[in-house]
N, C-alpha and C positions, 0 to 999 in steps of 0.2 A: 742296792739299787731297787727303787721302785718297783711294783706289777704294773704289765701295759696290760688295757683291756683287750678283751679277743679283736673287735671290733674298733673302727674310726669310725665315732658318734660327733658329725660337723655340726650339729644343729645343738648338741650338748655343747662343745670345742669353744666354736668360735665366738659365741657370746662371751663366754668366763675368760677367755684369755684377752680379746679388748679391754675388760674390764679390767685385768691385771694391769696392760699398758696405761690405759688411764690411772689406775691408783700411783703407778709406779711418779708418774707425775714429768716422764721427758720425754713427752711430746712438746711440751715447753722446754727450748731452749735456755732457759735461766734457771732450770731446774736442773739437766743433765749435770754429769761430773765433770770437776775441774779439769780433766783432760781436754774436753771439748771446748776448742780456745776460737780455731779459726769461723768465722761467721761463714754460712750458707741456707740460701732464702728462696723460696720458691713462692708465687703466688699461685692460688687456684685460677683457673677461669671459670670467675662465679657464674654458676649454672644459674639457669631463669628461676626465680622463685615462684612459679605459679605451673609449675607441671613435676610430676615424678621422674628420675633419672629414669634415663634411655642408656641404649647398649655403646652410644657415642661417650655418653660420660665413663662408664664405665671403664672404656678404651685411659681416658687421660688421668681417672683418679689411681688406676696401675702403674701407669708409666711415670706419677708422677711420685707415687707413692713409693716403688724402686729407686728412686733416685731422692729421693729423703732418707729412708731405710738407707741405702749405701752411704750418704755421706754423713750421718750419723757412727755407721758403725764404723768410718774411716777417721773417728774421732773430731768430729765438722762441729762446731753450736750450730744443729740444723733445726731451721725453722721452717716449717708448711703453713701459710698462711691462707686459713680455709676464709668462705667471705657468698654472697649470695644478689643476685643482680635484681632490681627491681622490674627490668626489662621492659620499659616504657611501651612502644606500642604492643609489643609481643603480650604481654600480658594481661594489654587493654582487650586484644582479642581475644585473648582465653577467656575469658570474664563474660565479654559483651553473648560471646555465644551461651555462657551459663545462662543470661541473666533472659536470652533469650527460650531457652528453654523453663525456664523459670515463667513465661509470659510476661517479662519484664523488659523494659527498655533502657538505656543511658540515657537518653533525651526525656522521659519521664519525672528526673530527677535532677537534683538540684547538685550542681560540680560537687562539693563537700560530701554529699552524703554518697557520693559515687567513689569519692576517694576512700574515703573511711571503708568504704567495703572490701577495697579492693585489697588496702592495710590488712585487714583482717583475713583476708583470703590467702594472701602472700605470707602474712608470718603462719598461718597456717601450716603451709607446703614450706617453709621454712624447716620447720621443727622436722615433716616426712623426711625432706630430703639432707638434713644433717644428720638422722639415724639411719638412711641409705647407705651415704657415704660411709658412714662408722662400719656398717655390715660388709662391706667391700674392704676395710680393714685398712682405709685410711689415716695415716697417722699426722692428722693438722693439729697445732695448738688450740684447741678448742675455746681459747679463754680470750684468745685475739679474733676470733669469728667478727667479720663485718660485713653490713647490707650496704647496698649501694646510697641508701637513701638516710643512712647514719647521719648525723649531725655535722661529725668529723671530716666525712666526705661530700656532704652538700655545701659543708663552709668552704672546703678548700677549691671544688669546682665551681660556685660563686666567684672565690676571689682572684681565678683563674681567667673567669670571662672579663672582670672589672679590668686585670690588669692589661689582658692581650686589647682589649677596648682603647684604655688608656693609649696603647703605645697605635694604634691602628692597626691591629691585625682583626680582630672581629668591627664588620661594619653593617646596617643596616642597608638593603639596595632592592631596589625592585627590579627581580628576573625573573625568568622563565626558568620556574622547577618542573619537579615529576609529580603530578600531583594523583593522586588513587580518589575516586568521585564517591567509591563508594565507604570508604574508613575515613572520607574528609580531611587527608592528611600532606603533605609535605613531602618527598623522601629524597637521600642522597642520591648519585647514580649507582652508587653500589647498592639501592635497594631494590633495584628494578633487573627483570628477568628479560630475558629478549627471545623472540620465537619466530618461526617462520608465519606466513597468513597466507590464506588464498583470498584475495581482495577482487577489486576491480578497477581501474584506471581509465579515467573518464576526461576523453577529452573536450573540453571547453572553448568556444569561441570566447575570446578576451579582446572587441573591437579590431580591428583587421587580423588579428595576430590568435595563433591557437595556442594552450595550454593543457598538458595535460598533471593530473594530479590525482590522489586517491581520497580525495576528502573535499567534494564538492560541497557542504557544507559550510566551512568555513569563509564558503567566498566574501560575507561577508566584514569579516574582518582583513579583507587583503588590501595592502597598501601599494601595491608594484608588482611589472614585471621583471624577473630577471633572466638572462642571457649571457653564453659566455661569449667574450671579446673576441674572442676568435673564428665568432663563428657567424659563418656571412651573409647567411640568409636573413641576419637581424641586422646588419652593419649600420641601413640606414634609420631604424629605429632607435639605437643607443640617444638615450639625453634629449628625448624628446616625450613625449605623454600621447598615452590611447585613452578612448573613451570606451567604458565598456560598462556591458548592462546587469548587473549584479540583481536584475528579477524585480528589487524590492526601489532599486533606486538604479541611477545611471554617474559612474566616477569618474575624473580623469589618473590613471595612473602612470607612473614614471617607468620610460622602460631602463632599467639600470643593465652596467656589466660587471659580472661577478665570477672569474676564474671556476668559485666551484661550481656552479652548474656543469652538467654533463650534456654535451650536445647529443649524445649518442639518445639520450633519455625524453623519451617520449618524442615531442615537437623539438629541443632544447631550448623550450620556454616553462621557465617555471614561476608560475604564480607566489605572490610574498606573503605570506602570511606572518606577523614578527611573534604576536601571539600566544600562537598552538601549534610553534613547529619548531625546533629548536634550530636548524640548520639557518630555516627564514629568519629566528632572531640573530644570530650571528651576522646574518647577510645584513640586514638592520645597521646591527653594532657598526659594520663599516661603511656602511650608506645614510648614516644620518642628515645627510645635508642633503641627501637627493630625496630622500623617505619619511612621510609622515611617522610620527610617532606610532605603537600598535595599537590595534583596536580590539577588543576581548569580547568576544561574541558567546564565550559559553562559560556561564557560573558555577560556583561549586560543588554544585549538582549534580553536573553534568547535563544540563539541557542550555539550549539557547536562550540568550536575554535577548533584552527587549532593544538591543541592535540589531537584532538579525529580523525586523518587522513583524511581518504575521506570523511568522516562525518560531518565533519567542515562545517558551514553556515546554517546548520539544525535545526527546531525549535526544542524544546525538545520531544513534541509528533510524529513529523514525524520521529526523531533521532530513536525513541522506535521502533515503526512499524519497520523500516528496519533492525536496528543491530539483532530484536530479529528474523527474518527473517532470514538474513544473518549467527546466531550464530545456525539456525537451521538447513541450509546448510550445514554448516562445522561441523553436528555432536555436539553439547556444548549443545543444549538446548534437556535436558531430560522430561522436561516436562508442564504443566502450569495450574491451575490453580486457578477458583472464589475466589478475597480477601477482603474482609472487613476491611479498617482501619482509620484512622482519618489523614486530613493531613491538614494543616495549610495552610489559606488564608489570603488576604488582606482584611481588613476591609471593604475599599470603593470599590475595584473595584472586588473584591469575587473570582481572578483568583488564581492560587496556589500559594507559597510563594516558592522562589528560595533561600534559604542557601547558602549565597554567603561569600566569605573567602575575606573582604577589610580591609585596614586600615581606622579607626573610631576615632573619640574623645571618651573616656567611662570614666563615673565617677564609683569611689570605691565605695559603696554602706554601706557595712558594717560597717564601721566608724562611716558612718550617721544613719544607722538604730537603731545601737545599744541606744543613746541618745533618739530615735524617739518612742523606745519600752518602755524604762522606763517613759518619762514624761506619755506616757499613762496607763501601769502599775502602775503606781504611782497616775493615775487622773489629774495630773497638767491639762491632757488635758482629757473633759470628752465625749465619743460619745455614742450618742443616734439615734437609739434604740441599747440595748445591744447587740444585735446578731451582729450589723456591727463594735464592736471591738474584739470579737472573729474572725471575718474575718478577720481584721487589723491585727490584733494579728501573726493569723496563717501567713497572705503575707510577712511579716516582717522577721522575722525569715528565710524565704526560699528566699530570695531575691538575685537578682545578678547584677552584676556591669550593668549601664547604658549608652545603648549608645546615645548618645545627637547629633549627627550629622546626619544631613538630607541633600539630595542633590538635595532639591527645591533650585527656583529662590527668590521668596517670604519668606522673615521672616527676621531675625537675623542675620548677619555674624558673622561667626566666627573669632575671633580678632586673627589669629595665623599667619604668616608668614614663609615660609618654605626658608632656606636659601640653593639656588642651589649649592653655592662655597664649602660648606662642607659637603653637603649630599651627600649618596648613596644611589644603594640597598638596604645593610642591617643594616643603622644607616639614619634618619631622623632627620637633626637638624632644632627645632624652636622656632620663638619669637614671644613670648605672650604678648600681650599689655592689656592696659586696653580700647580698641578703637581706640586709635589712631593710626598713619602708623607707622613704626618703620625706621629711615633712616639706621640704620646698623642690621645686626646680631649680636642676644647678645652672640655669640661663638667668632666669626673668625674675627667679624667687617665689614667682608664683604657687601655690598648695592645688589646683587643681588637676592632681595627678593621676594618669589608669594605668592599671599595670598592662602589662602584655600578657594576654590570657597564655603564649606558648609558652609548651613546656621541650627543656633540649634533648635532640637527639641523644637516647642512652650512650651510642659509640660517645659520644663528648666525654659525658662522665665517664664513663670506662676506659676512656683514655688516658686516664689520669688515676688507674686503680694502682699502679706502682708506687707513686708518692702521698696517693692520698690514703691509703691502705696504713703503711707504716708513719704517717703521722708529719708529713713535712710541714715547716721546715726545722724544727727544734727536736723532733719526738726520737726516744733515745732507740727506738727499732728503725727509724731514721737514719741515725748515725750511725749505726751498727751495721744494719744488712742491705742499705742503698747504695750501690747499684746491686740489686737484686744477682742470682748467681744465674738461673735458669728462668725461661718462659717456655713452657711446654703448650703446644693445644695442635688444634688441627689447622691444616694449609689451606681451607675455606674461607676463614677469617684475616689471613696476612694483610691483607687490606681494611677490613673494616675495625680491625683490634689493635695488630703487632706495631702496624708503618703507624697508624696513632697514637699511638702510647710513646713510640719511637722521637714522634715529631713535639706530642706534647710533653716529654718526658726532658727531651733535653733543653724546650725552651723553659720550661718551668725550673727546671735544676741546674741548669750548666751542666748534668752529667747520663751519658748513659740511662735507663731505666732497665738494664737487665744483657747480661755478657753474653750470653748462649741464648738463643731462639732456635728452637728444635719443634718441628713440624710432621703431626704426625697424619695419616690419612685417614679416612674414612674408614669405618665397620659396613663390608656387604655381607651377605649373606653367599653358600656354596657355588652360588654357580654366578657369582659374581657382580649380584644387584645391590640397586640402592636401597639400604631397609627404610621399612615405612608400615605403619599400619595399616594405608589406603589397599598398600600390596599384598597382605599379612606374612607379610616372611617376617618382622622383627621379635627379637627376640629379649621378652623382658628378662633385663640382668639380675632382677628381686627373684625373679620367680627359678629362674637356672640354678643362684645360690641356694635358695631353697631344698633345692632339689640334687644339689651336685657340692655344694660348699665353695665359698668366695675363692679360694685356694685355685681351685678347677677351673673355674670362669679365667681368672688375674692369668692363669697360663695360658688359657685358649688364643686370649687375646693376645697376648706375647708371642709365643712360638710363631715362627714364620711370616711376622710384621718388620719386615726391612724396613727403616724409616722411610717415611713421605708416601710408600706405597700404599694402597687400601687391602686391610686386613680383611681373611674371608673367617667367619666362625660359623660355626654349625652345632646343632646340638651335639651331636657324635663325638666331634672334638672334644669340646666341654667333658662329654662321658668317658671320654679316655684318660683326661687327666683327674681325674675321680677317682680311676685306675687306679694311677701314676702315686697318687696321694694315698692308698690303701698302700701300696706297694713298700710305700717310707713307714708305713707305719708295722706292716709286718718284718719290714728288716728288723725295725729297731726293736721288736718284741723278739725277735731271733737272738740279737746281740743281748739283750738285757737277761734271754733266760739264758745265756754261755760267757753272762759277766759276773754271775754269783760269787763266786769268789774270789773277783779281781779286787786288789785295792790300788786306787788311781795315786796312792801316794807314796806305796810303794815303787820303787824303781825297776824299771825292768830293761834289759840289753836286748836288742833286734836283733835279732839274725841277718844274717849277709842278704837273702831273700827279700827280708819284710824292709832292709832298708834302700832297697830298689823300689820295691813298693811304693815305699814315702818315699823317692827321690822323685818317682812318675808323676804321684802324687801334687807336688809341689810344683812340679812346671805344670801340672795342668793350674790349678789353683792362679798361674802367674798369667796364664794365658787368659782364663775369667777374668781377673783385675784387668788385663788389656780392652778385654771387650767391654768392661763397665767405664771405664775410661775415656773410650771414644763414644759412648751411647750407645754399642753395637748390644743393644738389652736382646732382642733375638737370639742371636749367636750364644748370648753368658745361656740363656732358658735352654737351647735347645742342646747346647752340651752336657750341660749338668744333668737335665730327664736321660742321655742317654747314658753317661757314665754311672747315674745313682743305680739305674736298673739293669744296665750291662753290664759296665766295665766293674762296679762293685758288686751289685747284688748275683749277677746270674755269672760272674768270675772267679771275682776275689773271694766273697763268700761260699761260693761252691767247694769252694779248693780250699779252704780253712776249717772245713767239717771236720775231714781226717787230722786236721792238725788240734783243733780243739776236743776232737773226743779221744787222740791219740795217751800216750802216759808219757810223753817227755814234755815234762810240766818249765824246761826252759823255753821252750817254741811255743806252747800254750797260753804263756805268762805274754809272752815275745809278741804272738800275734792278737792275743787280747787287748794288748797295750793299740797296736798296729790300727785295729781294726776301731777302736773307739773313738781314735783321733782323728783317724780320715772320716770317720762318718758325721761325728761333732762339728767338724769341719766343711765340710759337704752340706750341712744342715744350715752351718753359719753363710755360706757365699750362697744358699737359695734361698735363706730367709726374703730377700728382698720381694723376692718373687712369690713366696708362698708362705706369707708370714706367719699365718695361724696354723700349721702342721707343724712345722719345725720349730716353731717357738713351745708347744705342747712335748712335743719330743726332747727336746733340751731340756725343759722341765726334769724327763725321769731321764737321762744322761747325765746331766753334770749337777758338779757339787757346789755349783755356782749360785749364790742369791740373787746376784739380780739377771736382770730379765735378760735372753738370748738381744733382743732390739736394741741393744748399748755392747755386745761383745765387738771386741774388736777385731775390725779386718783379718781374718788368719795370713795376711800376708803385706808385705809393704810394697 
């Protein structure tokens, strides 16, 4: 047997033994031994390429990476397919703030050379964070690594839009999105935050009839009033027209009745705005015959145009101050007061959201969802923990068309061509391709074509990393590992990732995109916050390995992470299993200097004792296989830290002193055997967990060439 050093040197360790696993070459599936028959496939969730992992990635490439490691060693062809997201706007902001600090502008510069930069900034942080991941002791096929923005995957989510175009599910439409005034962009409803406001509620003379509303402003864009039917103080008003003084000009509007208004709410007259409001647009949608068309009084600016008369050029908050100023000059404002209500923000930059009326690309939704609701109703597709397919459940059902166009510089083009020879106003003709330029209009024939400056929502393309990843629809990792075995990530994203991929997975395939969805939660910090650097409690996972070894960290995060709940770490934690990980390494320097003269191939008979031992032994062993079987990865960590350092180290080894320094060299022999196998053993069902110690230690344990990461299961 080997000498173990006095000391566990991680920072010597864990490089040279990655290294091993890469040489050894089965991290590739098509590499391991012929044992490994049955296919199992895991996708990363490609991290953003334009920032360094956080202590969130950390969380998913352990859990994900246990569960490669297991079904590997269960003799699985296991495949990790690692892969890196171009993260369209996200990225766009990371940048734009460099370039700001830089004294530089995006509008300075010409699209091209803004992209090209940003290429180069991303495979930059590429390269950082695929040697992250490696130091976290990830074990992805490195030779299949793909970017979102690959060839392979631009072609296929191209012919993805052509096609769902083709059949009518993506159509071009002018609505009322979410629009952010200040990133000039587009967003889903899932990209928008909602918050309480202390406002002010202003109510309005609207010609005999009062209204009240939090956004005097936009009066002029209001086409109607509306009233619920039941409510009787308007009765004789319905279906009949007020004249009322909007300041800059005098309208007739239609007083309509619309169930949703709230009588209880304010006057229970509400001003229409179809617009800048979304509830007004809806009211719209069903009042067309009584309701002019909308009228959009504020550009993308976010200031008033040149509808809203002298007003025009005004941001929307100085817009307010004066008209409501102004409307209290000329007599219209009866009176105002304190409002309490929620209004929707931007994610990243937390400013209010402008409900803006543009033409969008939007996919049909319910087509998709309906397939989406039953494979999970059905199980085909199963998610854990249960409460996050009752979420599933409920978002599905209420779902609404998507709009897929962003109007960043960074990401995806949209493959569409607008043909200027035969469009108008009020008919847009265009040609859809699969990528490529189109030399004619597929209407008129005509060559006068422009493209559509947007580029798609990244969720698009990433909805589609399941089949575009392994190469649909021919590609033989295609065939092989489609429908994927697991999707791991956090329960943040089930909406803007999992039900996607779900919905575009099974229209693009006919099948499934992945059998298990396992959901895990959020990293706070001890006393139970959301980490953050604004906060400073986050805790960099480079710099803990550094300091503690990947080993320590991979457990922190595991022990006591029941699924879906949010995990708390702490440094201390971390420092314990640093411990934990010295601990395995002074056993095994115990046992190797009380193995001198064992030969493993000599035979040796157990005493009645030591085969009690292994009998305990063995059902514990069967009890971990149970827990890695149903996901319980918690339950496998937190048993085996405590059998390796109680139930073995400060027990069984305690009590083997006397037997090993004793002179009846058959119980010596007996428990030499005993003691190698359970702890060979022990090393082998926490590898998953602590790859780089016990793959080091197995090194000077067995007489095995290859690498602990291919031994098999010590149990069936």
């Amino acid at each position: 047997m080997k000498e173990l050093d006095k000391r566990y040197n991680h920072k010597e360790s864990e490089p040279r033994i990655y290294a091993l696993w890469e040489k050894s070459g089965y991290f590739n599936p098509d590499k391991l031994p012929s044992r490994h028959k049955e296919p199992f496939c895991i996708l990363i969730p490609p991290p953003n390429a334009n920032d360094p992992l956080h202590i969130g990635h950390a969380l998913f490439v352990t859990l994900e990476d246990i569960m490669t490691r297991y079904a590997r060693m269960r003799g699985k062809k296991a495949l990790w397919l690692p892969g890196m997201d171009h993260a369209g706007f996200e990225t766009q902001v990371v940048y734009e703030k460099k370039l700001q600090k830089e004294g530089r502008s995006r509008l300075d510069m010409k699209r091209e050379q803004f992209y090209k930069e940003v290429w180069n900034y991303t495979q930059k942080n590429r390269n950082t964070v695929r040697e992250q991941l490696k130091t976290l002791g990830a074990s992805c096929d490195w030779s299949r690594e793909v970017f979102t923005l690959d060839d392979k995957v631009t072609k296929t989510v191209y012919k993805t839009f052509q096609d769902m175009y083709k059949e009518g599910l993506i159509y071009r439409g002018e609505r009322l999105v979410n629009y952010c005034v200040k990133h000039q962009t587009a967003f889903s409803e899932l990209e928008i935050e909602h918050q309480e406001k202390d406002d002010k509620l202003y109510y309005l003379k609207y010609g005999p009839l009062t209204v009240a509303t939090v956004r005097p402003e936009t009066i002029f864009g209001d086409t109607a009033v509306a009233v619920n039917p039941t409510d009787k103080r308007y009765k004789n008003y319905i279906g009949k027209k007020v004249e009322v003084d909007l300041i800059i000009e005098k309208r007739y509007m239609p007083v309509i009745a619309d169930s949703i208004i709230d009588p209880e709410f304010g006057t229970g007259a509400l001003k229409v705005t179809p617009a800048h409001d979304q509830n007004d647009y809806e009211i719209w949608q069903r009042h067309k015959d009584e309701i002019g068309g909308p009228i959009s009084v504020i550009n993308k600016n976010g200031r008033l145009n040149n509808k809203a008369g002298k007003y025009a050029g005004m941001k929307i908050e100085e817009a307010r101050e004066i008209v409501v100023k102004d409307l209290k000059n000329k007599g219209l404002l009866e009176k105002e007061e304190a409002y309490k209500h929620t209004v929707a923000l931007c994610y990243k930059c937390k400013n209010i959201i402008e409900p803006m009326l543009m033409k969008q690309w939007f996919v049909k939704i319910e087509p998709l969802a309906k397939p989406a609701i039953k494979a999970v109703r059905d199980e085909k597709i199963k998610i854990i923990p249960e409460s996050q397919k009752k979420t599933y459940m409920h978002w599905m059902k209420n779902i609404k068309d998507w709009n897929i166009s962003r109007q960043n510089w960074w990401g995806i083009e949209i493959p569409a061509w607008k043909c200027e020879s035969c469009s108008n106003s009020d008919k847009e003709v265009w040609t859809i391709t699969a990528g490529e330029e189109p030399k004619k209009c597929s209407q008129c024939s005509g060559s006068a074509l422009e493209r559509d400056p947007d580029v798609f929502d990244t969720w698009f393309s990433s909805g589609q990393w399941p089949f575009a990843t392994l190469g649909w629809p021919n590609g033989k990792d295609f065939k092989t590992f489609y429908p994927t075995s697991i999707l791991e990530t956090g329960y943040d994203i089930i909406f803007f990732w999992v039900a996607r991929m779900i919905m575009l997975g099974l229209w693009r395939t006919k099948k499934i995109p992945f059998r298990l969805v396992y959901l895990h939660g959020l990293v706070r910090d001890k006393d139970r916050q959301k980490m953050s650097k604004s906060k400073g409690n986050a805790i960099d996972p480079l710099g803990v390995v550094q300091e503690y070894g990947a080993d320590a960290l991979r457990m922190a995060l595991i022990v006591g992470n029941s699924i879906g709940k949010d995990p708390t770490i702490a440094e201390d934690k971390i420092r314990g299993y640093r411990n934990f990980a010295t601990k395995l390494w002074n056993v095994t320097r115990f046992l190797l200097m009380n193995l001198e003269d064992h030969d493993p191939k000599q035979k040796a008979i157990l005493t009645d004792q030591d085969k009690k031992i292994s009998k305990d032994f063995k059902k514990f062993k069967k009890k971990i296989t149970r827990y890695m079987e149903r996901c319980e990865y918690w339950h496998s960590a937190e048993a085996l830290y405590h059998f390796m350092w109680t139930t073995f180290a400060s027990e069984i080894l305690e009590s083997s002193k006397e037997i090993l320094n004793g002179d009846n060299k058959k119980m010596r022999k007996s428990r030499q055997k005993l003691l190698l196998d359970i702890w060979i053993d022990a090393l082998t069902v926490l590898h998953p967990f602590m790859p780089f110690i016990t793959e080091e230690l197995y090194q000077y344990l067995s007489s095995d060439k290859e690498p602990l990461m291919i031994r098999k299961w010590p149990i069936s």
